[in-house]
C-alpha positions as CSV (number, residue, x, y, z in Angstrom):
1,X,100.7,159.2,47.6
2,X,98.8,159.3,51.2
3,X,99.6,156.4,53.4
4,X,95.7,155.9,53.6
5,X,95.7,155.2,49.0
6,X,98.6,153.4,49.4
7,X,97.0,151.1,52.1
8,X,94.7,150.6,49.6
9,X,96.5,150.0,46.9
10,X,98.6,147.5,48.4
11,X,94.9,145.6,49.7
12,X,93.8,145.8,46.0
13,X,96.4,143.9,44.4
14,X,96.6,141.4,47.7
15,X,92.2,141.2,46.9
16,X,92.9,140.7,43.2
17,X,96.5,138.2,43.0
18,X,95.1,136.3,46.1
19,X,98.5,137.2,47.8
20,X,101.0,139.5,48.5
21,X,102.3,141.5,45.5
22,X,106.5,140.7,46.9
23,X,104.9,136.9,46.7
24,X,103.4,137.3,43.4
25,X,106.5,139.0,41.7
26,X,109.0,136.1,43.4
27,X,106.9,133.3,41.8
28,X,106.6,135.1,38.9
29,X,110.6,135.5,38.5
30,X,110.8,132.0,39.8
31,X,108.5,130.4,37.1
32,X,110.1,132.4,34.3
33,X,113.5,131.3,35.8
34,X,112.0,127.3,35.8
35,X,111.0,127.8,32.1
36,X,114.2,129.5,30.4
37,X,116.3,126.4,32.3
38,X,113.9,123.8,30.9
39,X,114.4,125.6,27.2
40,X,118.2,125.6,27.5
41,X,118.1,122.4,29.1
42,X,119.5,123.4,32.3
43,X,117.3,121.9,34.5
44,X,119.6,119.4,35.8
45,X,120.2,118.9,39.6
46,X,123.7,120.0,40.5
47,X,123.5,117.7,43.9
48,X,122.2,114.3,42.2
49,X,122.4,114.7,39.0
50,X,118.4,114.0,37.6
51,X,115.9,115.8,36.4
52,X,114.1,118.3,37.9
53,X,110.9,117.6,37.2
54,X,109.1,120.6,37.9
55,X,109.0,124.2,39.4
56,X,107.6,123.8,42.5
57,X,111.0,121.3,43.2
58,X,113.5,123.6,41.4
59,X,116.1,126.1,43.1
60,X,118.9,128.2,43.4
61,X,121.8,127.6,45.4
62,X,125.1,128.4,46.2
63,X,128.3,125.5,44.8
64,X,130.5,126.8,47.7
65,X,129.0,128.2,50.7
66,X,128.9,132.2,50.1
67,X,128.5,132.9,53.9
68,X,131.8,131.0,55.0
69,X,133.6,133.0,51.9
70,X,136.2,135.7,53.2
71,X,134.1,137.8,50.6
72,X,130.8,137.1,51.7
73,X,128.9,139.7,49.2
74,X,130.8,138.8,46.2
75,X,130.5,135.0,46.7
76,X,126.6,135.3,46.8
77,X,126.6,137.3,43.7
78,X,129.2,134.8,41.5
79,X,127.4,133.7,39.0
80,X,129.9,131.1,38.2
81,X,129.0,130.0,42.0
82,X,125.3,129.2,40.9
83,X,123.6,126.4,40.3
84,X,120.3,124.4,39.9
85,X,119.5,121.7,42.5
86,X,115.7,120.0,43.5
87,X,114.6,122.1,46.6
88,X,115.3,119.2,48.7
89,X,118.5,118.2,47.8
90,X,119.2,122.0,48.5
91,X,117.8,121.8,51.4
92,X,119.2,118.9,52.9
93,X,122.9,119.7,51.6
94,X,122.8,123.1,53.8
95,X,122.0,121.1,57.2
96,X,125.1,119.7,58.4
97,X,125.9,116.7,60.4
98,X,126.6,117.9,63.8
99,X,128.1,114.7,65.8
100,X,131.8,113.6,65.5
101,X,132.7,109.9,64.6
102,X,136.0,107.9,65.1
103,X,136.2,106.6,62.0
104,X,135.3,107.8,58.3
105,X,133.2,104.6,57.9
106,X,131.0,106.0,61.0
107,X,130.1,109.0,59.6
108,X,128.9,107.8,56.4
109,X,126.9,104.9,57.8
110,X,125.7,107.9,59.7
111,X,125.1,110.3,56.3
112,X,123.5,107.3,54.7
113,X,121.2,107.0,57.0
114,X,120.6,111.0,57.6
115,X,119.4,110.8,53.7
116,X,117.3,107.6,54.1
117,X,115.1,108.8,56.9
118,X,114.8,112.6,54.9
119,X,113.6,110.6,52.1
120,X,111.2,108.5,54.0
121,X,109.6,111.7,55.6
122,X,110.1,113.6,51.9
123,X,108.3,111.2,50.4
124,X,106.1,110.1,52.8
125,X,104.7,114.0,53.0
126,X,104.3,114.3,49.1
127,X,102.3,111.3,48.5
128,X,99.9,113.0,51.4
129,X,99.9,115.9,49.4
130,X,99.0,114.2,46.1
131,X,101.6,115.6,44.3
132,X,104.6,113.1,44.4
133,X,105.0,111.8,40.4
134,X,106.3,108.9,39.3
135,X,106.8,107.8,35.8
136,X,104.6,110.6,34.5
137,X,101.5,110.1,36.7
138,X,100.7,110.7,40.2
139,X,101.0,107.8,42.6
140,X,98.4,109.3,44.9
141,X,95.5,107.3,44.1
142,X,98.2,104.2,44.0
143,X,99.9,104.9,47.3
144,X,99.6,102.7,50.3
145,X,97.4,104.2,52.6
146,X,99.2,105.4,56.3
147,X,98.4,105.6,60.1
148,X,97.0,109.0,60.7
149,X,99.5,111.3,61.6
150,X,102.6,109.0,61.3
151,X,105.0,110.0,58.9
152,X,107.1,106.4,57.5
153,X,104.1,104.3,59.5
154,X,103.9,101.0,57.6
155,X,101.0,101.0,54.9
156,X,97.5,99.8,56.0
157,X,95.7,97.5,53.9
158,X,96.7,94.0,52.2
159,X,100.3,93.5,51.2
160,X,101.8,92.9,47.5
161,X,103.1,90.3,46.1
162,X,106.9,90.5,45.2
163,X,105.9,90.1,41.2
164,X,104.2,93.7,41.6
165,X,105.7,97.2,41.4
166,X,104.8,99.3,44.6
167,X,103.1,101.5,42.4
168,X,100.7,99.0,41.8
169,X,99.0,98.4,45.2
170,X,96.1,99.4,45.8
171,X,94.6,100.0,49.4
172,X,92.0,98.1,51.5
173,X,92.3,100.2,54.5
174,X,89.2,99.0,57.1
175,X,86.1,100.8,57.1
176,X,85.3,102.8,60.4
């Protein structure tokens, strides 16, 4: 095969999948992955224990970290070493915390609040998106409406009262 057909070829299937065929093929094995763990009921997150609700969350990862093994190669291919976890617990379990405290105390104060403001900007971004789920619905249409560009701003609009879940507020945000 030329380089010129195989150019081709490789425009072809990017014209008819919309994407890259290596893209394609990894959310392909990805999806098929998601839906053999949902039918053996394995789609439990290894970091916090819930749910995962769906594919776009779900994830591989490592229990122990394979690149500070003294076998770096075999520890990333241990099955026994694999797990599922949400994508962002993943992903916030790999960044370390970099500063030292004095006291054990400190450093989970510190931890704590490492996660809090994660959650705030997790959260934050997926009810932007539209695709944050709560319950079984979207809270999209229900969220508090925020200051343009400013991820954790405070919600625009009237307040609720404390009898009613967050979920039910609706927005009044002031017409421009």
């Amino acid at each position: 095969m030329s380089k010129s057909s195989n150019a081709k070829s490789l425009a072809k299937r990017r014209m008819l999948l919309g994407m890259d065929a290596g893209t394609a093929s990894l959310r392909l094995k990805k999806h098929i992955m998601w839906l053999m763990a949902v039918r053996l009921n394995l789609h439990i997150c290894y970091r916090c224990g819930t749910h995962i609700e769906d594919k776009d969350s779900f994830s591989i990862e490592h229990k122990q970290s394979w690149m500070s093994s003294p076998d770096p190669v075999a520890a990333f291919f241990d099955l026994d070493n694999i797990a599922f976890s949400h994508l962002s617990c993943n992903s916030r379990a790999s960044v370390p915390i970099n500063k030292k405290y004095f006291t054990e105390e400190d450093r989970i104060a510190a931890e704590r609040e490492q996660n809090r403001l994660y959650m705030r900007r997790y959260y934050a971004n997926m009810r932007e998106k539209g695709i944050h789920r709560k319950r079984g619905r979207s809270i999209a249409a229900n969220a508090p409406a925020f200051e343009a560009g400013e991820v954790g701003a405070a919600p625009t609009g009237s307040a609720s009262t404390p009898t009613q879940h967050p979920s039910a507020r609706t927005s009044t945000a002031p017409s421009q």
